[in-house]
mmCIF file of the N, C-alpha and C atoms, coordinates in Angstrom:
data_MODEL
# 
_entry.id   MODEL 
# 
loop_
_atom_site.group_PDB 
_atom_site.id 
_atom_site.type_symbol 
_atom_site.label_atom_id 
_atom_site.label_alt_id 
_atom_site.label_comp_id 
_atom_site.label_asym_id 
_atom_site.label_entity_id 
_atom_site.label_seq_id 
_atom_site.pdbx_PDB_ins_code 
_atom_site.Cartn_x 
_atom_site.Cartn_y 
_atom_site.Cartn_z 
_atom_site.occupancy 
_atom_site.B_iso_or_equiv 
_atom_site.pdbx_formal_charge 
_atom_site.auth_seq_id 
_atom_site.auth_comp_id 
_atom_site.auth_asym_id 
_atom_site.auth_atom_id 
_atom_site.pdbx_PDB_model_num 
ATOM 1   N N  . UNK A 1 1  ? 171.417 300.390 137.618 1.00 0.00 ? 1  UNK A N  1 
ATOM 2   C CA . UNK A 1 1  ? 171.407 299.155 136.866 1.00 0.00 ? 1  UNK A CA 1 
ATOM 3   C C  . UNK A 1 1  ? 170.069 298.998 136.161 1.00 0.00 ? 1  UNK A C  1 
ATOM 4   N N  . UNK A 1 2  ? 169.897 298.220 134.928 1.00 0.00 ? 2  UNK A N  1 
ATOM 5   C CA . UNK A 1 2  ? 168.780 297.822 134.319 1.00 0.00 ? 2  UNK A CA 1 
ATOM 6   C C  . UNK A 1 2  ? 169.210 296.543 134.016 1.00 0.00 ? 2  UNK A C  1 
ATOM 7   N N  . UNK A 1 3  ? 167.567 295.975 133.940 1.00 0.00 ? 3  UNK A N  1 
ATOM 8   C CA . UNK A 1 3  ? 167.525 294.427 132.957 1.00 0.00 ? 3  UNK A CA 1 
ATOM 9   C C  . UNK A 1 3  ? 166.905 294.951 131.823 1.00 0.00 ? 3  UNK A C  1 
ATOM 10  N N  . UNK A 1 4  ? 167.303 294.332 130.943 1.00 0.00 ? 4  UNK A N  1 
ATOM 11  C CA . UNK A 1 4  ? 167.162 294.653 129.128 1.00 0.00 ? 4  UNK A CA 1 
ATOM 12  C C  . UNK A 1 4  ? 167.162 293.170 128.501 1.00 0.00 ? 4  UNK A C  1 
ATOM 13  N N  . UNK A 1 5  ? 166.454 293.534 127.045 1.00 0.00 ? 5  UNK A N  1 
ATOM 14  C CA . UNK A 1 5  ? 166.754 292.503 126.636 1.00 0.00 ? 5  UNK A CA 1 
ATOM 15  C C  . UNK A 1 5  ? 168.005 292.454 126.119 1.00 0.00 ? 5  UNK A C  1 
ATOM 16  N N  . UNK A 1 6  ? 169.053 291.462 125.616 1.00 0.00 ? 6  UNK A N  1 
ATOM 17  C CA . UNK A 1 6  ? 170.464 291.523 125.145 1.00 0.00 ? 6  UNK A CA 1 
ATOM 18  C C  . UNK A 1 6  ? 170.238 291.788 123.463 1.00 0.00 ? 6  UNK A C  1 
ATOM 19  N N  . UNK A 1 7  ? 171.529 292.481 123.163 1.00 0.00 ? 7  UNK A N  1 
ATOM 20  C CA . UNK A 1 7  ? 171.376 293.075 122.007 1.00 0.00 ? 7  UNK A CA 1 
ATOM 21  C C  . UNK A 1 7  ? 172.533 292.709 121.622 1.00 0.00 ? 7  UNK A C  1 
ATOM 22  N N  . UNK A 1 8  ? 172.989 292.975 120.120 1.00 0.00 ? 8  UNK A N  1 
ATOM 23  C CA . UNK A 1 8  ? 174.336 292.090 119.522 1.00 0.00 ? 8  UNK A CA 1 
ATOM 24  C C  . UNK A 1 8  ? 175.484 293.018 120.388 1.00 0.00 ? 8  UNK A C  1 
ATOM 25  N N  . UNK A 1 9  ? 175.339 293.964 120.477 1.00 0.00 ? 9  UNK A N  1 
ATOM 26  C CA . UNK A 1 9  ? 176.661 294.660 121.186 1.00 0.00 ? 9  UNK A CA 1 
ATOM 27  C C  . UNK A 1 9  ? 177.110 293.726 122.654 1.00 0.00 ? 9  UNK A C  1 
ATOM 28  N N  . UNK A 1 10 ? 176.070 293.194 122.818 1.00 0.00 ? 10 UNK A N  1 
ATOM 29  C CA . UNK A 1 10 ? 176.303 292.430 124.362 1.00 0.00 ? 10 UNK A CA 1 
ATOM 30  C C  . UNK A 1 10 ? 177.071 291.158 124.254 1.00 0.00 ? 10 UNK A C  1 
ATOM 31  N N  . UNK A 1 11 ? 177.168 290.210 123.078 1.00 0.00 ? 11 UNK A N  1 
ATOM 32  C CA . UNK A 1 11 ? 177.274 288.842 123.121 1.00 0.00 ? 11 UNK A CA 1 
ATOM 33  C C  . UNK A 1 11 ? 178.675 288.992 123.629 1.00 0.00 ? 11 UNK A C  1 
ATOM 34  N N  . UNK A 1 12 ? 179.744 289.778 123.000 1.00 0.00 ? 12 UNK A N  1 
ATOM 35  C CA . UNK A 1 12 ? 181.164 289.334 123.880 1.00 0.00 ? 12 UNK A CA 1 
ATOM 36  C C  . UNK A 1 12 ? 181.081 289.248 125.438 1.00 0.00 ? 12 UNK A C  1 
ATOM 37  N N  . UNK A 1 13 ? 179.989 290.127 125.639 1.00 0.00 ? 13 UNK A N  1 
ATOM 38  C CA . UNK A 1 13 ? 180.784 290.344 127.174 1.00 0.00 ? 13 UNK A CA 1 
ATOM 39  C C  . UNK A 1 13 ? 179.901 288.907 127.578 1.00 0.00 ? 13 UNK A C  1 
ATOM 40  N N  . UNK A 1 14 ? 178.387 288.797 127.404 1.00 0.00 ? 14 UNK A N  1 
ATOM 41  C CA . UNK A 1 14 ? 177.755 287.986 128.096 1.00 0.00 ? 14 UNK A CA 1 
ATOM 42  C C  . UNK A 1 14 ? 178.822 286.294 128.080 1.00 0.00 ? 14 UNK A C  1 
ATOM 43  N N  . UNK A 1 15 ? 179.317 286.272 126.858 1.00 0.00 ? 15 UNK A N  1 
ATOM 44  C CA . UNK A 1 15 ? 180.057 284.857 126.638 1.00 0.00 ? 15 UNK A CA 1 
ATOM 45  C C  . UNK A 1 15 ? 180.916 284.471 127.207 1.00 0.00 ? 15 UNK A C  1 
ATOM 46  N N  . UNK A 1 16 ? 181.732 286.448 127.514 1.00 0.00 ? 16 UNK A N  1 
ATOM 47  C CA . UNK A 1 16 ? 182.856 285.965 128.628 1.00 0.00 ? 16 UNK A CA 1 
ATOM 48  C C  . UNK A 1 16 ? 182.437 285.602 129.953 1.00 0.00 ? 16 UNK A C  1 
ATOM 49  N N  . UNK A 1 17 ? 181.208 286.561 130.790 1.00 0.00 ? 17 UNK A N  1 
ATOM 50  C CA . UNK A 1 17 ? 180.908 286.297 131.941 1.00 0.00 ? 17 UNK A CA 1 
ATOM 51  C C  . UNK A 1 17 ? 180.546 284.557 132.272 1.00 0.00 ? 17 UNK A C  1 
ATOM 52  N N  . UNK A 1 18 ? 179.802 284.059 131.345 1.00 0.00 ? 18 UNK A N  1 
ATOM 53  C CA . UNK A 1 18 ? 179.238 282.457 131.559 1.00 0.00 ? 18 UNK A CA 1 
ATOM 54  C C  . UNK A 1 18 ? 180.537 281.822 131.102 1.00 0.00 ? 18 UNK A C  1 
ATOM 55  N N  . UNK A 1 19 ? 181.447 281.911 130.541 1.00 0.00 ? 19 UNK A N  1 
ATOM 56  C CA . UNK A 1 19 ? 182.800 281.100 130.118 1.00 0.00 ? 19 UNK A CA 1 
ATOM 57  C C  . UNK A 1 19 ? 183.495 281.019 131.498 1.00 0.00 ? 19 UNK A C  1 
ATOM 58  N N  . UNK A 1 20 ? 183.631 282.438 132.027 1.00 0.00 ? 20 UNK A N  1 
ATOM 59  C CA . UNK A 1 20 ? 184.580 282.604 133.100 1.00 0.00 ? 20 UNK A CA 1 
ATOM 60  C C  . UNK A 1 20 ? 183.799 281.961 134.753 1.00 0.00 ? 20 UNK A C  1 
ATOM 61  N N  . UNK A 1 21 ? 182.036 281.739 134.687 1.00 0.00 ? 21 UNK A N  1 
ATOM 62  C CA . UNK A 1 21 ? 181.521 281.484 135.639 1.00 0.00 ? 21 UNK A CA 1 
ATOM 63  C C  . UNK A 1 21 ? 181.599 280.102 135.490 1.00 0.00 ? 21 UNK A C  1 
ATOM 64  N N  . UNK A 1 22 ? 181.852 279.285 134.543 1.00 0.00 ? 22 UNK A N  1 
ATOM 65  C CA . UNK A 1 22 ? 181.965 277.877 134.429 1.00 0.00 ? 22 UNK A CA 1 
ATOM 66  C C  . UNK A 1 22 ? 183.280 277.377 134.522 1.00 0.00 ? 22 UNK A C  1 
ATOM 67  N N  . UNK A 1 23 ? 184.095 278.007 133.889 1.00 0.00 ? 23 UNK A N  1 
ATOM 68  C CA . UNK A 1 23 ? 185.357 278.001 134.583 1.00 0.00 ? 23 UNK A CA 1 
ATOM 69  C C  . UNK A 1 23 ? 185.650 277.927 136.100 1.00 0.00 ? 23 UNK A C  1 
ATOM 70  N N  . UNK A 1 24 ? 184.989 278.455 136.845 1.00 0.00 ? 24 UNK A N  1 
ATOM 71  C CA . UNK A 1 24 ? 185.609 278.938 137.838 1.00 0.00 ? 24 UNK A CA 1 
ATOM 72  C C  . UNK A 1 24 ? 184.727 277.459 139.037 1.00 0.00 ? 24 UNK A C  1 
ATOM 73  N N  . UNK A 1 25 ? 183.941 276.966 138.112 1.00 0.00 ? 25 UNK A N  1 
ATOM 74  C CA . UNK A 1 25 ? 183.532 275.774 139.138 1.00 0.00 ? 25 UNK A CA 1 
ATOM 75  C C  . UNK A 1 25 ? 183.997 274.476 138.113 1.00 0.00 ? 25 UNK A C  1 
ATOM 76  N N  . UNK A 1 26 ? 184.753 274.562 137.415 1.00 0.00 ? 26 UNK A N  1 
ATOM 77  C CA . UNK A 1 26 ? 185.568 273.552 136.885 1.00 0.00 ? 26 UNK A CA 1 
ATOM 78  C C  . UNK A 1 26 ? 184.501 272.912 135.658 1.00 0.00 ? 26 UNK A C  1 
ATOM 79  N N  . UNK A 1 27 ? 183.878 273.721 135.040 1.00 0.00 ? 27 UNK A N  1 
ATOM 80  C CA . UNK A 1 27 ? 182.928 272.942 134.236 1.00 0.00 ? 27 UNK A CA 1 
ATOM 81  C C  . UNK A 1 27 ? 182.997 273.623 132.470 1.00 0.00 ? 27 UNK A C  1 
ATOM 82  N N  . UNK A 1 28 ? 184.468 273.938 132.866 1.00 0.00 ? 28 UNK A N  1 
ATOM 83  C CA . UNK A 1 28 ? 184.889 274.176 131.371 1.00 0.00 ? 28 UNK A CA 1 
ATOM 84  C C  . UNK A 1 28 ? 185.356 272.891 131.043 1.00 0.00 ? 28 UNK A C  1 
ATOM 85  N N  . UNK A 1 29 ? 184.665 272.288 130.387 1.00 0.00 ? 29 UNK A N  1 
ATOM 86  C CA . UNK A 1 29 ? 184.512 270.721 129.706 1.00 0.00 ? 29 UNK A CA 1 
ATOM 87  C C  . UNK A 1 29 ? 183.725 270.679 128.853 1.00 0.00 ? 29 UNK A C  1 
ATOM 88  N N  . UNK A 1 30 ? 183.961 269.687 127.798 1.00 0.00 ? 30 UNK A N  1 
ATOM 89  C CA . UNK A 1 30 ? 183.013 269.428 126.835 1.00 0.00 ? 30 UNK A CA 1 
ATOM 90  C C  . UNK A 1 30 ? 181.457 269.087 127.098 1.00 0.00 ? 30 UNK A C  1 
ATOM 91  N N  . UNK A 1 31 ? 180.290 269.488 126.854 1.00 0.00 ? 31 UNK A N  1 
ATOM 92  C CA . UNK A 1 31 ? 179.244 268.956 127.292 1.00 0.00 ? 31 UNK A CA 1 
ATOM 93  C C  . UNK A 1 31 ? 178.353 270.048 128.077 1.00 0.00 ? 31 UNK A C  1 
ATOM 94  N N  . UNK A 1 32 ? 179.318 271.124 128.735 1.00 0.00 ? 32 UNK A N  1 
ATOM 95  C CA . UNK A 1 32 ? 178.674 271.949 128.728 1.00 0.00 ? 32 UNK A CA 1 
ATOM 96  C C  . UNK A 1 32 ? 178.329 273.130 127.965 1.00 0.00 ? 32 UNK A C  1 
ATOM 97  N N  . UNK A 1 33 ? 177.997 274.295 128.537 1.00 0.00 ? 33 UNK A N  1 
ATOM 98  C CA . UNK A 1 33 ? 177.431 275.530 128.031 1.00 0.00 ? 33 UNK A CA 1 
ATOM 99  C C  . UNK A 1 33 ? 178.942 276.182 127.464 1.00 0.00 ? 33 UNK A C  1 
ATOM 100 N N  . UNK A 1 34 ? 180.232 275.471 127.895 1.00 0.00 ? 34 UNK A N  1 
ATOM 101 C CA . UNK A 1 34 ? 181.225 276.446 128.020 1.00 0.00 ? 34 UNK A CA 1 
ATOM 102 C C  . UNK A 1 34 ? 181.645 276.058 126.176 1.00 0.00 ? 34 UNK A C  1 
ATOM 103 N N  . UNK A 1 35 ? 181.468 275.266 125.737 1.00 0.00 ? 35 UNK A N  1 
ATOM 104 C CA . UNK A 1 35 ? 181.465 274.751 124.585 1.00 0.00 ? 35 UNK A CA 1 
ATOM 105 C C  . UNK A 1 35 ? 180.583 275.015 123.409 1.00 0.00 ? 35 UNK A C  1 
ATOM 106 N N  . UNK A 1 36 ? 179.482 275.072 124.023 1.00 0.00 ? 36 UNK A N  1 
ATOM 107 C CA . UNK A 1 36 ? 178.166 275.863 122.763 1.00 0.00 ? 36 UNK A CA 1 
ATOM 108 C C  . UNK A 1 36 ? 178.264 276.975 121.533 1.00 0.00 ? 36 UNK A C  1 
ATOM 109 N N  . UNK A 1 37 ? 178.489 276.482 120.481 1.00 0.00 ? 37 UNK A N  1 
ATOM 110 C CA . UNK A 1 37 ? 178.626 277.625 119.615 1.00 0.00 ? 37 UNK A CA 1 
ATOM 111 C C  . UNK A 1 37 ? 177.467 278.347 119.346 1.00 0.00 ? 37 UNK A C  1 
ATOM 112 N N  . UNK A 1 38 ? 176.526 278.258 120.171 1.00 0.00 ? 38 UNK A N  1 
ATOM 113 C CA . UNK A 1 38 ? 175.481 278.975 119.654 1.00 0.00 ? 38 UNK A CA 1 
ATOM 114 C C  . UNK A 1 38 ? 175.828 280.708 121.040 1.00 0.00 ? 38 UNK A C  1 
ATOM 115 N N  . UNK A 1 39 ? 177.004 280.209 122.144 1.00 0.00 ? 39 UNK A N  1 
ATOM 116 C CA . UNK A 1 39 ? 177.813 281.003 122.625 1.00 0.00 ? 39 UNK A CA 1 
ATOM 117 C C  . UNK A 1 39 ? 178.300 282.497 122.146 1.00 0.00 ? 39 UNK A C  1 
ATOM 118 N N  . UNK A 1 40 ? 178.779 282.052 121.104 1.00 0.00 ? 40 UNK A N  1 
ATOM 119 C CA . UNK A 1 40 ? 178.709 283.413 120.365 1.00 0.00 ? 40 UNK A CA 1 
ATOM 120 C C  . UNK A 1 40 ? 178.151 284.804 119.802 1.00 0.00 ? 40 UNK A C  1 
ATOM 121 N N  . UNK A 1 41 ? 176.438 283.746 119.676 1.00 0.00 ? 41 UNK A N  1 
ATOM 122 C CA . UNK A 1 41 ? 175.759 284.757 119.146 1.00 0.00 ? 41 UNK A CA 1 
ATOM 123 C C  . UNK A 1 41 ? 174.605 285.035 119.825 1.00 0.00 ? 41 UNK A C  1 
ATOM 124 N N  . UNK A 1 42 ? 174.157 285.035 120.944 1.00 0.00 ? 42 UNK A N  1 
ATOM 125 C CA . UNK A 1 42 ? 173.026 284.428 121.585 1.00 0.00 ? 42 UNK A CA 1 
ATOM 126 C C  . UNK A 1 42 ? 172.201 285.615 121.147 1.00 0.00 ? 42 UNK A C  1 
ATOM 127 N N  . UNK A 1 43 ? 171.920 286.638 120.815 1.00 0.00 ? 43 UNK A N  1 
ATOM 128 C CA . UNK A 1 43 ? 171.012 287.376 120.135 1.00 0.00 ? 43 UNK A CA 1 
ATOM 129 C C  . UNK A 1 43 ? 170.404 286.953 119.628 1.00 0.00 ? 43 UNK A C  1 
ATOM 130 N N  . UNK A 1 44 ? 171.000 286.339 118.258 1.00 0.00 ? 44 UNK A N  1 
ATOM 131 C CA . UNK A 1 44 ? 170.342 285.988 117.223 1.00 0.00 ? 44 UNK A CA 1 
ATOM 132 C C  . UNK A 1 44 ? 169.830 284.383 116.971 1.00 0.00 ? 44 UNK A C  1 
ATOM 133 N N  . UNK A 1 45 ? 170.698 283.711 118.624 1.00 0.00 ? 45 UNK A N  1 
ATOM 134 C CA . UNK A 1 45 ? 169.985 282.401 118.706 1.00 0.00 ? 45 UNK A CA 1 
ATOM 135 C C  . UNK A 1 45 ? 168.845 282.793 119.396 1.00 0.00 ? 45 UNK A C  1 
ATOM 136 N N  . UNK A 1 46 ? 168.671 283.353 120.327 1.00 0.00 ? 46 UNK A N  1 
ATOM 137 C CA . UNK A 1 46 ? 167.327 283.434 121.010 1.00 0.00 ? 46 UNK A CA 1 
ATOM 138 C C  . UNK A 1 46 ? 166.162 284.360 120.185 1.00 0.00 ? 46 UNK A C  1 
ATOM 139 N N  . UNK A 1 47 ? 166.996 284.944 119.300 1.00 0.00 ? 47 UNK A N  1 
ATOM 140 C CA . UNK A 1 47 ? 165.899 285.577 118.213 1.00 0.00 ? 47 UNK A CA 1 
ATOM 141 C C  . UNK A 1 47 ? 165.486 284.607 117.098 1.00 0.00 ? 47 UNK A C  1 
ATOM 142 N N  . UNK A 1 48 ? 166.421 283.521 117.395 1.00 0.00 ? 48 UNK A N  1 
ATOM 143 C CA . UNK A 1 48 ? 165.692 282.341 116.521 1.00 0.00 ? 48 UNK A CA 1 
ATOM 144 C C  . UNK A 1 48 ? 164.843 281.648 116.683 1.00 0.00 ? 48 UNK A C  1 
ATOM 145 N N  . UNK A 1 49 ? 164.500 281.321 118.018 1.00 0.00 ? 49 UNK A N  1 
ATOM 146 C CA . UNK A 1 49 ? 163.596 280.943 118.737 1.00 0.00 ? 49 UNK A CA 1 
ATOM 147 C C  . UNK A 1 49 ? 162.199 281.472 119.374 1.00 0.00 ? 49 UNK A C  1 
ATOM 148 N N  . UNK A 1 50 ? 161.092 281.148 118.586 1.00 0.00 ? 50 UNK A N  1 
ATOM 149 C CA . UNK A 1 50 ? 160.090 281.056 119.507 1.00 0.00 ? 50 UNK A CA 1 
ATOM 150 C C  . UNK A 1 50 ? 159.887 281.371 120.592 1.00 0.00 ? 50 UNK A C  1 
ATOM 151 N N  . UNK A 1 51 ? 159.114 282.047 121.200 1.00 0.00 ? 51 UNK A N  1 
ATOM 152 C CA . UNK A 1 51 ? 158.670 281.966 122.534 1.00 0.00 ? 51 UNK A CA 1 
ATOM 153 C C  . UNK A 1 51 ? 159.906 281.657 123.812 1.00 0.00 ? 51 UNK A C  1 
ATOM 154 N N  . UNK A 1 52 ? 161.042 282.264 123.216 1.00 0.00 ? 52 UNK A N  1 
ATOM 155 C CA . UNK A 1 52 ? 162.266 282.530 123.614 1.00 0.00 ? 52 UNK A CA 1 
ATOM 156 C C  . UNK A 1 52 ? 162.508 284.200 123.873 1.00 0.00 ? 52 UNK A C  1 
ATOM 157 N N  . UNK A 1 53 ? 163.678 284.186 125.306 1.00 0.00 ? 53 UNK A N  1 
ATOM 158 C CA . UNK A 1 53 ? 164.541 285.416 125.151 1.00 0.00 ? 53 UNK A CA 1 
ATOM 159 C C  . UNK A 1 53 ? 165.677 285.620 126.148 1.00 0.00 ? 53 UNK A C  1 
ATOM 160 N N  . UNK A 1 54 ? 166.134 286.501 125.886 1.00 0.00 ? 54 UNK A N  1 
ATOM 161 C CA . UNK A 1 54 ? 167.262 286.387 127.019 1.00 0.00 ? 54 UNK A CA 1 
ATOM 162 C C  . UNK A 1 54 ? 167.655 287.904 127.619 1.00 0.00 ? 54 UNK A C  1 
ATOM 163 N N  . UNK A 1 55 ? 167.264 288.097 128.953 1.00 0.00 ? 55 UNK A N  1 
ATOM 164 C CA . UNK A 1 55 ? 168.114 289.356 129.199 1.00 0.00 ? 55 UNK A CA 1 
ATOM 165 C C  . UNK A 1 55 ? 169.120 289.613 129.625 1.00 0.00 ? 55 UNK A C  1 
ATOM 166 N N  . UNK A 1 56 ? 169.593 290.653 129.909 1.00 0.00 ? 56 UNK A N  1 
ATOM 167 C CA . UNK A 1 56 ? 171.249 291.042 130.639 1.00 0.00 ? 56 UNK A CA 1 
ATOM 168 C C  . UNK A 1 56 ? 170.583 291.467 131.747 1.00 0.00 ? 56 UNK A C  1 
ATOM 169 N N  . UNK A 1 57 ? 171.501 292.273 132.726 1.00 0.00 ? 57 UNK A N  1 
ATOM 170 C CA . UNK A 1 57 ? 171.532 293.370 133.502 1.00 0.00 ? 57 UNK A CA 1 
ATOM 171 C C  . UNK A 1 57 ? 172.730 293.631 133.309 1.00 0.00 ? 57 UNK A C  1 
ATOM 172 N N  . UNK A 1 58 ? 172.709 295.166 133.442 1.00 0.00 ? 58 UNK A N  1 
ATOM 173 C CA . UNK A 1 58 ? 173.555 296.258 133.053 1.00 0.00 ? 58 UNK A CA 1 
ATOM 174 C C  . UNK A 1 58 ? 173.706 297.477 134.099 1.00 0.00 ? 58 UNK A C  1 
ATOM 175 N N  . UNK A 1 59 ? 175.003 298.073 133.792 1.00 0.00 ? 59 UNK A N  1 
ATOM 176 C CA . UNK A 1 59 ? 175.056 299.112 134.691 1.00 0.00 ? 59 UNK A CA 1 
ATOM 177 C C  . UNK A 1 59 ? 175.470 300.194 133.714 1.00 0.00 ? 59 UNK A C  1 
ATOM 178 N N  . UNK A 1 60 ? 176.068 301.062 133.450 1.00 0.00 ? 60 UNK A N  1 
ATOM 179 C CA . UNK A 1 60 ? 176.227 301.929 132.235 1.00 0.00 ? 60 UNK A CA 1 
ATOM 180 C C  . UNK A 1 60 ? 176.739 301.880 131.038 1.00 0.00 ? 60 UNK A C  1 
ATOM 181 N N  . UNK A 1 61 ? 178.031 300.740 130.951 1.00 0.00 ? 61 UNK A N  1 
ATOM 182 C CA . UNK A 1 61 ? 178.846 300.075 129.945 1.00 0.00 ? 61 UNK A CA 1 
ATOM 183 C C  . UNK A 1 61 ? 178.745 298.949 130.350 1.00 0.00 ? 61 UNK A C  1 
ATOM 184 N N  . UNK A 1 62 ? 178.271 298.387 131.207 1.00 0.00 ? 62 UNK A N  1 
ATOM 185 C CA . UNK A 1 62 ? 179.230 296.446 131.492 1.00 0.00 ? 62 UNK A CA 1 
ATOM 186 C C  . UNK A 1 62 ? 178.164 295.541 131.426 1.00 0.00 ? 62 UNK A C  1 
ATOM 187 N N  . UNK A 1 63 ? 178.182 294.855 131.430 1.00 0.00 ? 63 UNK A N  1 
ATOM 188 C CA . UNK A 1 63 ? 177.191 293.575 131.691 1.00 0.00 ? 63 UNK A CA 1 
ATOM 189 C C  . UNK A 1 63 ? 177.399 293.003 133.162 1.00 0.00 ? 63 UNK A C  1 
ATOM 190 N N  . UNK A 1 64 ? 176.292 292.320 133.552 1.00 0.00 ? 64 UNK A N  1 
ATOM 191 C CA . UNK A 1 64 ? 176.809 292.166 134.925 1.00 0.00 ? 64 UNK A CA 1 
ATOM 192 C C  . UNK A 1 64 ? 176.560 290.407 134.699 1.00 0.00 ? 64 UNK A C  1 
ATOM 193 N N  . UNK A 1 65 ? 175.077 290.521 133.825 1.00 0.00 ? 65 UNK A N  1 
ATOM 194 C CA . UNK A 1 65 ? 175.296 288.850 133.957 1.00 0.00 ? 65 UNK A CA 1 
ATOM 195 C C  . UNK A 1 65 ? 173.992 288.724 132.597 1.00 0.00 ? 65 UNK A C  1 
ATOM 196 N N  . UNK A 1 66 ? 173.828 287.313 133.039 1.00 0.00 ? 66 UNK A N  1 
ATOM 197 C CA . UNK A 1 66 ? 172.196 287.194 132.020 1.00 0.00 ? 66 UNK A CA 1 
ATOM 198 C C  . UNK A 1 66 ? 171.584 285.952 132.558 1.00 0.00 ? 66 UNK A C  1 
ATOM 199 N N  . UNK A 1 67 ? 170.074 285.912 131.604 1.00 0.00 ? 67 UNK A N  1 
ATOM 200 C CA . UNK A 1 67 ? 169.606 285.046 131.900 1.00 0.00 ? 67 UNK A CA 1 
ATOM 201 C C  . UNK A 1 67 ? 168.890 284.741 130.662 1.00 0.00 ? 67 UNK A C  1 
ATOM 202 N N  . UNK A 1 68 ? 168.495 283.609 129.889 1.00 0.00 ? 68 UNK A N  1 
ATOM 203 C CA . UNK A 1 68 ? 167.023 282.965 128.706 1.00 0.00 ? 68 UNK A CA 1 
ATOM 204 C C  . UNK A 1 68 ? 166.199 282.322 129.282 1.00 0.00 ? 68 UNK A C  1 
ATOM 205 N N  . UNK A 1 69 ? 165.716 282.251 128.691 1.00 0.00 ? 69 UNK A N  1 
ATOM 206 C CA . UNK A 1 69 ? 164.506 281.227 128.583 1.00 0.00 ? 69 UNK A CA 1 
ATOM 207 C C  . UNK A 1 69 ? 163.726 280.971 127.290 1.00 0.00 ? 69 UNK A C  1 
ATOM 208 N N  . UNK A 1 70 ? 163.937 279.424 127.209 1.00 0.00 ? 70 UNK A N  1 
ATOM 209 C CA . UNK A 1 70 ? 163.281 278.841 125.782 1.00 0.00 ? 70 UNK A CA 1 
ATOM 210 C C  . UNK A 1 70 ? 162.160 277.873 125.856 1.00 0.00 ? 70 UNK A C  1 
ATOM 211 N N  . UNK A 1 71 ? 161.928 277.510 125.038 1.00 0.00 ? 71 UNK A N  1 
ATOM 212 C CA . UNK A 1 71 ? 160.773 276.078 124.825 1.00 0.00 ? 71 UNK A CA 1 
ATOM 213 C C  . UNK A 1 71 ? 162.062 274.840 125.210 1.00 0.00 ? 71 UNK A C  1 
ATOM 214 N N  . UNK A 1 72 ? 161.360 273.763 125.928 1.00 0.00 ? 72 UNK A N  1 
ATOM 215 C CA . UNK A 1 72 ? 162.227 272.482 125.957 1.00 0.00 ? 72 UNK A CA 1 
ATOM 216 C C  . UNK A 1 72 ? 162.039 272.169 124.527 1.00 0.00 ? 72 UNK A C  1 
ATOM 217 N N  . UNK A 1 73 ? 162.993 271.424 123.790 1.00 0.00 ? 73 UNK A N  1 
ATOM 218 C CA . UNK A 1 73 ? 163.087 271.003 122.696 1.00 0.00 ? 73 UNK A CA 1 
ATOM 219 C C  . UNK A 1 73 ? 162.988 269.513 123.116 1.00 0.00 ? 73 UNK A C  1 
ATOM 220 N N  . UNK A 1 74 ? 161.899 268.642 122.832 1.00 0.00 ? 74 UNK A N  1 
ATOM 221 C CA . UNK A 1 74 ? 161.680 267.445 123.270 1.00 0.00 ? 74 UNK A CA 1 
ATOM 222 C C  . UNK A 1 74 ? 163.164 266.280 122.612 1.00 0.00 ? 74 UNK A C  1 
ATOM 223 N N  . UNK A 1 75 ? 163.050 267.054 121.153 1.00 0.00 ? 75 UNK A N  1 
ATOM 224 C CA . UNK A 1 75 ? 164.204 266.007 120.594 1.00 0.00 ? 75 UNK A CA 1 
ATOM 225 C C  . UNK A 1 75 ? 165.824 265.994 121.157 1.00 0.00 ? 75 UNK A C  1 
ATOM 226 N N  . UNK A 1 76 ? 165.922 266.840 121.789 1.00 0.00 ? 76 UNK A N  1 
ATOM 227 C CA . UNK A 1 76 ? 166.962 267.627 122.562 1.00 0.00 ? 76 UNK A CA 1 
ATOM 228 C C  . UNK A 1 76 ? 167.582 266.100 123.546 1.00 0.00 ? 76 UNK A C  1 
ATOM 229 N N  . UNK A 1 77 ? 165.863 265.718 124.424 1.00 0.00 ? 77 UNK A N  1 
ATOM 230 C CA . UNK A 1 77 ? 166.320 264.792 125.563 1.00 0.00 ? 77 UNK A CA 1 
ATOM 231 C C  . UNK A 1 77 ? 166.463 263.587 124.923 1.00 0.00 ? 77 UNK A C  1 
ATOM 232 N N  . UNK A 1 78 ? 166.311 263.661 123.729 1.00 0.00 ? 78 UNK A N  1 
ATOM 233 C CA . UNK A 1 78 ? 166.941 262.020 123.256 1.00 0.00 ? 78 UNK A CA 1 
ATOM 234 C C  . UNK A 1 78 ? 168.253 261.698 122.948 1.00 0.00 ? 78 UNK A C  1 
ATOM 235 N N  . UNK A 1 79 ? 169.262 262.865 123.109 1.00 0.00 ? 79 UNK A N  1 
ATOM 236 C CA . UNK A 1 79 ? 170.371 262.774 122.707 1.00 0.00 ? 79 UNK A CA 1 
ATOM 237 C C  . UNK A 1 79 ? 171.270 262.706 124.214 1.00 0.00 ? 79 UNK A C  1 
ATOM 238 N N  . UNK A 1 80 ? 170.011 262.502 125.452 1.00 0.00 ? 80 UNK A N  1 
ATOM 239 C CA . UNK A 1 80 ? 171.318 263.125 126.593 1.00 0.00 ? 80 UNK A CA 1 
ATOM 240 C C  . UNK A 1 80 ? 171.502 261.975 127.079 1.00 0.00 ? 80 UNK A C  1 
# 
């Protein structure tokens, strides 16, 4: 296994693993992560970002899971 950073070949699988892990504790609902269109592309969202990134771990073909990390976006907590 390796941790890497995620690369565009990764976004299907990573989207399914966090879709299907939120699912599975009932938090496929609006409001969460399971809803995020930025879901799709997270490469190129976390390559949009600053002092942002996100890795996988991997085993030869699969993804096993991931993780980011970003800046808090202060304007972010005014909307919650």
């Amino acid at each position: 296994m390796q941790i890497r950073e995620i690369t565009v070949a990764d976004n299907a699988q990573i989207k399914q693993i966090i879709q299907h892990s939120l699912k599975q504790e009932q938090l496929d609902i609006p409001g969460t992560a399971y809803f995020d269109p930025q879901l799709n592309d997270l490469y190129h969202y976390y390559q949009g970002i600053e002092n942002a990134a996100y890795w996988v771990i991997a085993d030869e073909t699969t993804i096993l899971g991931g993780i980011g990390i970003a800046p808090l976006n202060p304007s972010d907590e005014q909307h919650r």
